[in-house]
C-alpha positions as protocol buffer text, in pm:
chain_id: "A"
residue {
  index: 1
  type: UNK
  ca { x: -4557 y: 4338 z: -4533 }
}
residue {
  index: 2
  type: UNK
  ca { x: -4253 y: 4331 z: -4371 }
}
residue {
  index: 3
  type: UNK
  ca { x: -4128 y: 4006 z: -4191 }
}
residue {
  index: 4
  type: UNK
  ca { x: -3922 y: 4012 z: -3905 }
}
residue {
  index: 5
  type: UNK
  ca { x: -3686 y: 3758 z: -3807 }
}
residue {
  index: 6
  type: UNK
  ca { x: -3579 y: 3727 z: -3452 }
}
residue {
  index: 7
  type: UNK
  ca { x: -3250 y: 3519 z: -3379 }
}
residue {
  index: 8
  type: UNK
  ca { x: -3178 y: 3378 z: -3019 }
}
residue {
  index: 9
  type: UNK
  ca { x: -2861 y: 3350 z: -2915 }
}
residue {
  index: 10
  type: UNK
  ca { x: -2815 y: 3124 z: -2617 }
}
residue {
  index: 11
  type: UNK
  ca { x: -2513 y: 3185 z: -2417 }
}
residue {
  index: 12
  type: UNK
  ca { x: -2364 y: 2885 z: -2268 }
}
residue {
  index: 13
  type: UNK
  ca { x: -2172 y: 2891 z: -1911 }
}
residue {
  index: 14
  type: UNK
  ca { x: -1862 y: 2694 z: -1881 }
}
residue {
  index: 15
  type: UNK
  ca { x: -1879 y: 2447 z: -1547 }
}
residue {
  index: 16
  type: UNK
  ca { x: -1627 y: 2621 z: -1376 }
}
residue {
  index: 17
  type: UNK
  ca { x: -1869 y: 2944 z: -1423 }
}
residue {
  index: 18
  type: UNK
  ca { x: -2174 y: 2775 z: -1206 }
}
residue {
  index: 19
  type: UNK
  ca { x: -1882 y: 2739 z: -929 }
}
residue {
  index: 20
  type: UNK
  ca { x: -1760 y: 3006 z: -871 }
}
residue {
  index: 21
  type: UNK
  ca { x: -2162 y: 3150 z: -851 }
}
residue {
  index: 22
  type: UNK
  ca { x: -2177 y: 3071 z: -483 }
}
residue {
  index: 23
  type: UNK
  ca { x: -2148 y: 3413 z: -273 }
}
residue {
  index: 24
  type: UNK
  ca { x: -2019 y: 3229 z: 27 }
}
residue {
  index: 25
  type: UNK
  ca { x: -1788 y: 2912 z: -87 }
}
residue {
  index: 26
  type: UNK
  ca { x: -1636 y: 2717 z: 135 }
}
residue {
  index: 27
  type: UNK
  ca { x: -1213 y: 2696 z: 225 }
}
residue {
  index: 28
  type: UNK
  ca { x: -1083 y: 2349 z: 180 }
}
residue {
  index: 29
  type: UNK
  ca { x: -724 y: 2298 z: 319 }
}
residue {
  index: 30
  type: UNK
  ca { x: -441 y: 2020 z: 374 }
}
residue {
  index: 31
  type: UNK
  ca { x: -325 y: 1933 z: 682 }
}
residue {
  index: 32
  type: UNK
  ca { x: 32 y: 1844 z: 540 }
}
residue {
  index: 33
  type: UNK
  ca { x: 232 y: 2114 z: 427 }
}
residue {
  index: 34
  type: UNK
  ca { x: 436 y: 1972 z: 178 }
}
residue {
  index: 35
  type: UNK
  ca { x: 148 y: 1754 z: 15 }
}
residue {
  index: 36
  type: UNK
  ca { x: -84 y: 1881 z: -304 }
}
residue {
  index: 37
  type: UNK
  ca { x: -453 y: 1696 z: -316 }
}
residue {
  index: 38
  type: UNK
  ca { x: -584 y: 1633 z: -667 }
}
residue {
  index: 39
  type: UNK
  ca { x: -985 y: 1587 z: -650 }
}
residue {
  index: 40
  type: UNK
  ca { x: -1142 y: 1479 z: -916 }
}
residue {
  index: 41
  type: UNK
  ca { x: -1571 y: 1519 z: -893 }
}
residue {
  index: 42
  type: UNK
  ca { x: -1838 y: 1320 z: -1075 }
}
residue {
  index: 43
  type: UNK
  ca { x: -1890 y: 1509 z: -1418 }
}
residue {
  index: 44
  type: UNK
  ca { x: -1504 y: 1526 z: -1473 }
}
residue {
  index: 45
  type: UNK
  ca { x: -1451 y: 1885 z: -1253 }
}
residue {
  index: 46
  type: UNK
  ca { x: -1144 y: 1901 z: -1045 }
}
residue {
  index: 47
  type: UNK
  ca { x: -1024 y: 2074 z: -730 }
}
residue {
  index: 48
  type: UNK
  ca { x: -660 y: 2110 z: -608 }
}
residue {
  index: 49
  type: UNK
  ca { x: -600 y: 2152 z: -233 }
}
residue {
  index: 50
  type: UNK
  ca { x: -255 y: 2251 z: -62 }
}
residue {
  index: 51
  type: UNK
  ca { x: -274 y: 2384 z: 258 }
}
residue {
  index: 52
  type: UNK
  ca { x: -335 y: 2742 z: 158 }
}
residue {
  index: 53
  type: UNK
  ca { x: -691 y: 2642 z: 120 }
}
residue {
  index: 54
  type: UNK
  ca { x: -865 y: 2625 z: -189 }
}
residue {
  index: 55
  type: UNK
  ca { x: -1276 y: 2735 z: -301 }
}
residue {
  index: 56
  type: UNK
  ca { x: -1539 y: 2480 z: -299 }
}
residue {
  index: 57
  type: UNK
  ca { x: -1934 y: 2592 z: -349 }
}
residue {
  index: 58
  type: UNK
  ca { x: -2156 y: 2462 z: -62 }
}
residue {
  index: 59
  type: UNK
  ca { x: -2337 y: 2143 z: -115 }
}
residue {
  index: 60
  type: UNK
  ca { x: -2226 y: 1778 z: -129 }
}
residue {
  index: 61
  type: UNK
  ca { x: -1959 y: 1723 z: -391 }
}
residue {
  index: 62
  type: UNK
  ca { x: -1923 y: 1298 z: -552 }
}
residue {
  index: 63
  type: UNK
  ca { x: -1600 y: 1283 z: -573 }
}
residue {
  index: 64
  type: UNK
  ca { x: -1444 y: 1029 z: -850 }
}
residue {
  index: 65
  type: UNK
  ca { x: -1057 y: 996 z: -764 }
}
residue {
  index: 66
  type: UNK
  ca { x: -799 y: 1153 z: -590 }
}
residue {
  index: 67
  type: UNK
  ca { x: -448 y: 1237 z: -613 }
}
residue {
  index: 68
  type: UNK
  ca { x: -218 y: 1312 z: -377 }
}
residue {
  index: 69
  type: UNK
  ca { x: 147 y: 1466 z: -449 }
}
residue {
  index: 70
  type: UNK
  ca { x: 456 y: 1492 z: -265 }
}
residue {
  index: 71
  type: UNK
  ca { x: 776 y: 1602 z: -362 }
}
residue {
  index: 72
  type: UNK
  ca { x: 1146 y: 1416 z: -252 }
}
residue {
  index: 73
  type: UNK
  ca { x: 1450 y: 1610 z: -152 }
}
residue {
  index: 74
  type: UNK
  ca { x: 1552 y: 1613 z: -508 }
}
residue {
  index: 75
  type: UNK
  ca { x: 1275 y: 1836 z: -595 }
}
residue {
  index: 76
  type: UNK
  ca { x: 1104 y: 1533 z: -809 }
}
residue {
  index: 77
  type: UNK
  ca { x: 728 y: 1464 z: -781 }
}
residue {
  index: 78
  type: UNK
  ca { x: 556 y: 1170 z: -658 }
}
residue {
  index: 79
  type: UNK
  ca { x: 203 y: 1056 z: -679 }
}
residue {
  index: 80
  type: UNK
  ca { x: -49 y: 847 z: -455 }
}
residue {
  index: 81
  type: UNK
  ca { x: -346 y: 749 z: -654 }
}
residue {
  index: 82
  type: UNK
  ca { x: -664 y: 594 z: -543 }
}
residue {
  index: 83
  type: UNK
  ca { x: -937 y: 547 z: -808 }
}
residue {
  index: 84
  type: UNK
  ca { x: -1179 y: 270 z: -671 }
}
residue {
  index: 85
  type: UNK
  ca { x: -1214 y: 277 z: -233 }
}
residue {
  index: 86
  type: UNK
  ca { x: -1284 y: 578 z: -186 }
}
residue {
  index: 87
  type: UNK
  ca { x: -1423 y: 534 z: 132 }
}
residue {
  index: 88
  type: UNK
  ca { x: -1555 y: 835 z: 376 }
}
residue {
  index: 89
  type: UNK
  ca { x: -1332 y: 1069 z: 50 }
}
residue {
  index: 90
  type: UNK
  ca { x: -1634 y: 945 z: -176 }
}
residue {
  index: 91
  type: UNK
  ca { x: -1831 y: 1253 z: -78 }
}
residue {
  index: 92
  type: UNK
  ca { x: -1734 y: 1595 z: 9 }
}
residue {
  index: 93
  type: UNK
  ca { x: -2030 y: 1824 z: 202 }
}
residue {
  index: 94
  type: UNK
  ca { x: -1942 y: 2157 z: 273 }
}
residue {
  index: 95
  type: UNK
  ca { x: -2168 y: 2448 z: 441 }
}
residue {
  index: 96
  type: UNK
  ca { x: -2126 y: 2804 z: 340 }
}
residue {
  index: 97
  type: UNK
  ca { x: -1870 y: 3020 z: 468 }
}
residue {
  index: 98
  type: UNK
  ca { x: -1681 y: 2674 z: 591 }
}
residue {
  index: 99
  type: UNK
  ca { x: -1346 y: 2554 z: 666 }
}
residue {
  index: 100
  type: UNK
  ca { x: -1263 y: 2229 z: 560 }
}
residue {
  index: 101
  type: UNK
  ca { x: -962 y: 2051 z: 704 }
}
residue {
  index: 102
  type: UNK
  ca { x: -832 y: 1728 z: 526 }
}
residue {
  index: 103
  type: UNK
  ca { x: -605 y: 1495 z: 704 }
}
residue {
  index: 104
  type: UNK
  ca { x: -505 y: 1361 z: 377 }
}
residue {
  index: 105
  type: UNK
  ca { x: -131 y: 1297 z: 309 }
}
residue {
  index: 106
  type: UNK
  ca { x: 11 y: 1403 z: 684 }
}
residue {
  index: 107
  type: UNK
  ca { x: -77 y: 1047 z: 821 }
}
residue {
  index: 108
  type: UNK
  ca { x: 125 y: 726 z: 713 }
}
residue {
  index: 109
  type: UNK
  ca { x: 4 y: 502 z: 494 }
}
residue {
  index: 110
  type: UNK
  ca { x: -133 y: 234 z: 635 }
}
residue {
  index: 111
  type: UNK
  ca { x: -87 y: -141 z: 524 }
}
residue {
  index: 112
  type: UNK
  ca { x: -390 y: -365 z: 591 }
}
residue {
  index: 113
  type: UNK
  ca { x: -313 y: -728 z: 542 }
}
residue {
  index: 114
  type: UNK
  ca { x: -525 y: -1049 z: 513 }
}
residue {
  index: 115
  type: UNK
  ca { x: -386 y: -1385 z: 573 }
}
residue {
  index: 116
  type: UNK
  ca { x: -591 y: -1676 z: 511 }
}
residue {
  index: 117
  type: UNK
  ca { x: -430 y: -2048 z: 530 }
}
residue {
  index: 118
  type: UNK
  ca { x: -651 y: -2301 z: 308 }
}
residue {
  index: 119
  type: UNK
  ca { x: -601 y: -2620 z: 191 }
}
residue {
  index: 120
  type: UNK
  ca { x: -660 y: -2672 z: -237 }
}
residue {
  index: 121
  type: UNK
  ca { x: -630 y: -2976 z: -413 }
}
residue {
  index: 122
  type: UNK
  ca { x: -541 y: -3186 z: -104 }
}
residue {
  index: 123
  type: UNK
  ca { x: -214 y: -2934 z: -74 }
}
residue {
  index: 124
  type: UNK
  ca { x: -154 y: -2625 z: 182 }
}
residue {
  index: 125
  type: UNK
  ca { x: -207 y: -2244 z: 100 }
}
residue {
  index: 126
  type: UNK
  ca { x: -158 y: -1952 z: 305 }
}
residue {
  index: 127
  type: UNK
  ca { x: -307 y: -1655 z: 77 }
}
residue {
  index: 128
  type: UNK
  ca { x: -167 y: -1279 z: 127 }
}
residue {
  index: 129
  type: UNK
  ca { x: -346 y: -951 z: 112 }
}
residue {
  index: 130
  type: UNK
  ca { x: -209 y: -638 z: 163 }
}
residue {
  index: 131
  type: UNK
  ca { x: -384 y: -280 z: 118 }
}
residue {
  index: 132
  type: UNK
  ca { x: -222 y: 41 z: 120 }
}
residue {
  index: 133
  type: UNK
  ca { x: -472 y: 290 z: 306 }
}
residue {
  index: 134
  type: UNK
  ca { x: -466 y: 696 z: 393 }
}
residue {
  index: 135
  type: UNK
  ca { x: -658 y: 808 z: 682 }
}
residue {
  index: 136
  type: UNK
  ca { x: -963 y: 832 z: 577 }
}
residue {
  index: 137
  type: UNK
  ca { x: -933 y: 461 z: 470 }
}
residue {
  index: 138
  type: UNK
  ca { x: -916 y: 525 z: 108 }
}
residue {
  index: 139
  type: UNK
  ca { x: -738 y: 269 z: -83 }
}
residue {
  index: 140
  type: UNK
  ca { x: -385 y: 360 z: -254 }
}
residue {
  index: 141
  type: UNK
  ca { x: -211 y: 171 z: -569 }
}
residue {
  index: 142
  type: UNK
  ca { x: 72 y: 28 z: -330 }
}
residue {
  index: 143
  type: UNK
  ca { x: 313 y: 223 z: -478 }
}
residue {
  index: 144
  type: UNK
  ca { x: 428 y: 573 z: -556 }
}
residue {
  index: 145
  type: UNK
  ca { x: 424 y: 693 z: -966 }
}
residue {
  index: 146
  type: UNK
  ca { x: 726 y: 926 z: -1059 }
}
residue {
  index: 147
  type: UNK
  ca { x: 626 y: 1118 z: -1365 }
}
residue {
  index: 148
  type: UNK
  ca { x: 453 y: 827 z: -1565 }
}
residue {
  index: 149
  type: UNK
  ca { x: 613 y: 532 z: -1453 }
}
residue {
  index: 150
  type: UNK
  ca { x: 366 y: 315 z: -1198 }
}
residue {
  index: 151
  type: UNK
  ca { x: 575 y: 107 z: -1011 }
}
residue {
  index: 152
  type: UNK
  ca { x: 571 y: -262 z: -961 }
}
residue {
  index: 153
  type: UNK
  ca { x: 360 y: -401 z: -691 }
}
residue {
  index: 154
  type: UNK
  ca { x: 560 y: -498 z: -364 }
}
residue {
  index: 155
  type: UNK
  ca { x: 857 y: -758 z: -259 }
}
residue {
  index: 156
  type: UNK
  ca { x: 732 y: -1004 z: -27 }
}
residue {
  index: 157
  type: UNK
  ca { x: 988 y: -1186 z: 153 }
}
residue {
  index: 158
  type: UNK
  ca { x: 855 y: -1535 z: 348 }
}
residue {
  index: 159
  type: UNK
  ca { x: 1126 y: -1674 z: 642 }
}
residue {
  index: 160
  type: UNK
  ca { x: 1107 y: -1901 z: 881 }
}
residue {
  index: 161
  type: UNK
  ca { x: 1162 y: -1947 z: 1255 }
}
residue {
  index: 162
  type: UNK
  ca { x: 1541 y: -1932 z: 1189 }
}
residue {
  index: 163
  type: UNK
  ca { x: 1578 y: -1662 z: 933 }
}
residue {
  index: 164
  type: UNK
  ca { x: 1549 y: -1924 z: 630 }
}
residue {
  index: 165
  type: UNK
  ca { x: 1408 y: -1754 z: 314 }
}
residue {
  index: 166
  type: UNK
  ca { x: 1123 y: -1981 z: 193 }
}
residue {
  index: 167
  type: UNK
  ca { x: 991 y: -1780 z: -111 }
}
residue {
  index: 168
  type: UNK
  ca { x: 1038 y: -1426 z: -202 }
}
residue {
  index: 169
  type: UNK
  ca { x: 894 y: -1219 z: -563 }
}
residue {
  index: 170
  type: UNK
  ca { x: 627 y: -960 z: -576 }
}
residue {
  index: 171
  type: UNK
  ca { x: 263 y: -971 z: -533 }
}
residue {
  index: 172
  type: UNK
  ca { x: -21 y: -992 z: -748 }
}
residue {
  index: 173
  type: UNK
  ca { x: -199 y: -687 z: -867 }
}
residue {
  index: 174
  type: UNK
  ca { x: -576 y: -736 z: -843 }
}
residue {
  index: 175
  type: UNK
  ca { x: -814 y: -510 z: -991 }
}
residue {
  index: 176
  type: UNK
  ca { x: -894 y: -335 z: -664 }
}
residue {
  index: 177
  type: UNK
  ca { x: -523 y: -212 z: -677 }
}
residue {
  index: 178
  type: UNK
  ca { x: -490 y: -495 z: -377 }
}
residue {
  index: 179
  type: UNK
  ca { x: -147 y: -699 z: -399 }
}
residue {
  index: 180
  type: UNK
  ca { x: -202 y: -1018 z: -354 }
}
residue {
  index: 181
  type: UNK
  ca { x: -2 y: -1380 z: -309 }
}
residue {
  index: 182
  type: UNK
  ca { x: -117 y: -1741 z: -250 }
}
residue {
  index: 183
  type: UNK
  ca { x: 225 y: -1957 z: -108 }
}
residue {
  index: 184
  type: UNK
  ca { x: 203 y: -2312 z: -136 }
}
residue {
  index: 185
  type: UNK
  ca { x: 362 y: -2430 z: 176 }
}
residue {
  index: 186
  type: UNK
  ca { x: 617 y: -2660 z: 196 }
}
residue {
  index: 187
  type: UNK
  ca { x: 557 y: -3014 z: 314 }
}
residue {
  index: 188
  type: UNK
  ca { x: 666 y: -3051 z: 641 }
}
residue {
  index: 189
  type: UNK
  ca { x: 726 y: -2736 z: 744 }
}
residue {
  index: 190
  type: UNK
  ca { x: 622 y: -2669 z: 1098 }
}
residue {
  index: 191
  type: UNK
  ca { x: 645 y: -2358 z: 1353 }
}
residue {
  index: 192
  type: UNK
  ca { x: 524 y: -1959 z: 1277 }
}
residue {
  index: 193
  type: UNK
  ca { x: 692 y: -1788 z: 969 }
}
residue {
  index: 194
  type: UNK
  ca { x: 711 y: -1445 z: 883 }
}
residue {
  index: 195
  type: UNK
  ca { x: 604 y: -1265 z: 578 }
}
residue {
  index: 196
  type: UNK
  ca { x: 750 y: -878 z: 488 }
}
residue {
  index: 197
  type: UNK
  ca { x: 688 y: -698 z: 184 }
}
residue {
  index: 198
  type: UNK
  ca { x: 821 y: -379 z: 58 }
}
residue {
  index: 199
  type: UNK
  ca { x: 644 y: -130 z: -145 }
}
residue {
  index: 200
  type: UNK
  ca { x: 853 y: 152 z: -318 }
}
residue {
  index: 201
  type: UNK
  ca { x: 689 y: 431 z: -191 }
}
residue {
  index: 202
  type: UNK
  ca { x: 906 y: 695 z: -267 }
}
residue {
  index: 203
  type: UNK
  ca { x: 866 y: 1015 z: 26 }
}
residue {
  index: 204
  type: UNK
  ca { x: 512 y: 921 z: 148 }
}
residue {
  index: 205
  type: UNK
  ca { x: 589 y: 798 z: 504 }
}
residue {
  index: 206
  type: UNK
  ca { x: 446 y: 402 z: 506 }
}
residue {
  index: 207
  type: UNK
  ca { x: 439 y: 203 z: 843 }
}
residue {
  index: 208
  type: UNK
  ca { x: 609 y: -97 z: 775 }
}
residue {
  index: 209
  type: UNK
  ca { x: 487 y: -439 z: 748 }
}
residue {
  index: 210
  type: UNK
  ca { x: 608 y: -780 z: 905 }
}
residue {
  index: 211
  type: UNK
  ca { x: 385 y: -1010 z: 985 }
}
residue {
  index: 212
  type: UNK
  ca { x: 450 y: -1347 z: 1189 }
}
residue {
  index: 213
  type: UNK
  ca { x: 154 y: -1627 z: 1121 }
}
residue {
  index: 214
  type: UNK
  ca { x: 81 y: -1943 z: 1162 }
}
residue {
  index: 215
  type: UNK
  ca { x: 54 y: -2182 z: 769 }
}
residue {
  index: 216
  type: UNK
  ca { x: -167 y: -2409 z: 960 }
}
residue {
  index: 217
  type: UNK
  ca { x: -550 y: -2345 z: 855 }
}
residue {
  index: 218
  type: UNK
  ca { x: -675 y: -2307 z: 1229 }
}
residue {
  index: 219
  type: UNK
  ca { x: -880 y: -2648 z: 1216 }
}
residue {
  index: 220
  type: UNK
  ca { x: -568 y: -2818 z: 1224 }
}
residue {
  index: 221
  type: UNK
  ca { x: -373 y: -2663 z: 1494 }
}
């Protein structure tokens, strides 16, 4: 009798194998010229978009984090990086045959802000948000990362009516890369002041922020 052995050998694709399966991908492309998208998807695969236009398979991509590059007059390379709000970048959907246009890194960033004056302990607070957001609403680190070094978070600056610097440092980082600062106000102090921070943002365009309030909580004014 003879016995006959048969072996099996199972040949395993590599993940960038099932992408480029599709017969008809889709063209994703940057806006901005002189910008580089990193996207990173759910299950670790990544996709880097300039505006040459890059392959992407049809169907609805999860998208993890994204990266966004820009280089300074010296040459040197800058990075934007947004790993929590996502926002409307969450998902990408793409049809076959497609071309995808991203918007991503020609507008300014955008600096939300939140001001909220409280009253703790029988004492006046005014607490400070600020959010750094691309167009799509996706929420930055407030700060652009040369090579490896993230910067610090933002100078805030607090004056007065008359110019008069009341407190000035750098916000708080919170978790949700927001910056954030809660002034205790100074007894007596009456009229509007102004808060302005300044984020190092290296050649990403930023709109500027200065923003006159009121300390008062509004119950009181």
């Amino acid at each position: 009798m003879v016995l006959l052995v048969l072996v099996m050998t199972c040949v395993v694709a590599p993940a960038s194998a099932a992408w480029s399966a599709s017969k008809e991908p889709a063209t994703v492309k940057l806006t901005a010229e002189d910008a580089t998208l990193e996207i990173t998807f759910e299950g670790g695969r990544k996709l880097v978009v300039t505006s040459k236009g890059t392959k992407l398979p049809p169907g609805t991509h999860l998208v993890k984090s994204v990266r966004l590059f820009r280089k300074d007059e010296e040459g040197r390379v800058w990075e934007l990086r947004c790993t929590q709000q996502l926002t409307t970048l969450q998902s990408i959907t793409v049809a076959p045959g497609q071309e995808k246009i991203l918007d991503t890194g020609k507008k300014p960033i955008h600096f939300d802000y939140f001001i909220w004056p409280n009253t703790r302990n029988g004492a006046l607070h005014v607490l400070f948000r600020f959010t750094a957001r691309g167009g799509y609403g996706e929420v930055y680190y407030p700060g652009a990362i040369l090579g490896r070094k993230v910067p610090p978070m933002p100078a805030y600056r607090i004056t007065d009516e008359n110019g008069k610097v009341l407190a000035e440092g750098r916000l708080k980082h919170e978790s949700t890369d927001v910056g954030t600062y809660s002034w205790p106000v100074p007894a007596g102090l009456t009229g509007n002041c102004t808060i302005e921070i300044k984020p190092n943002m290296g050649p990403f365009e930023w709109g500027p922020v200065s923003k006159q309030f009121d300390p008062r909580p509004a119950s009181t004014r």
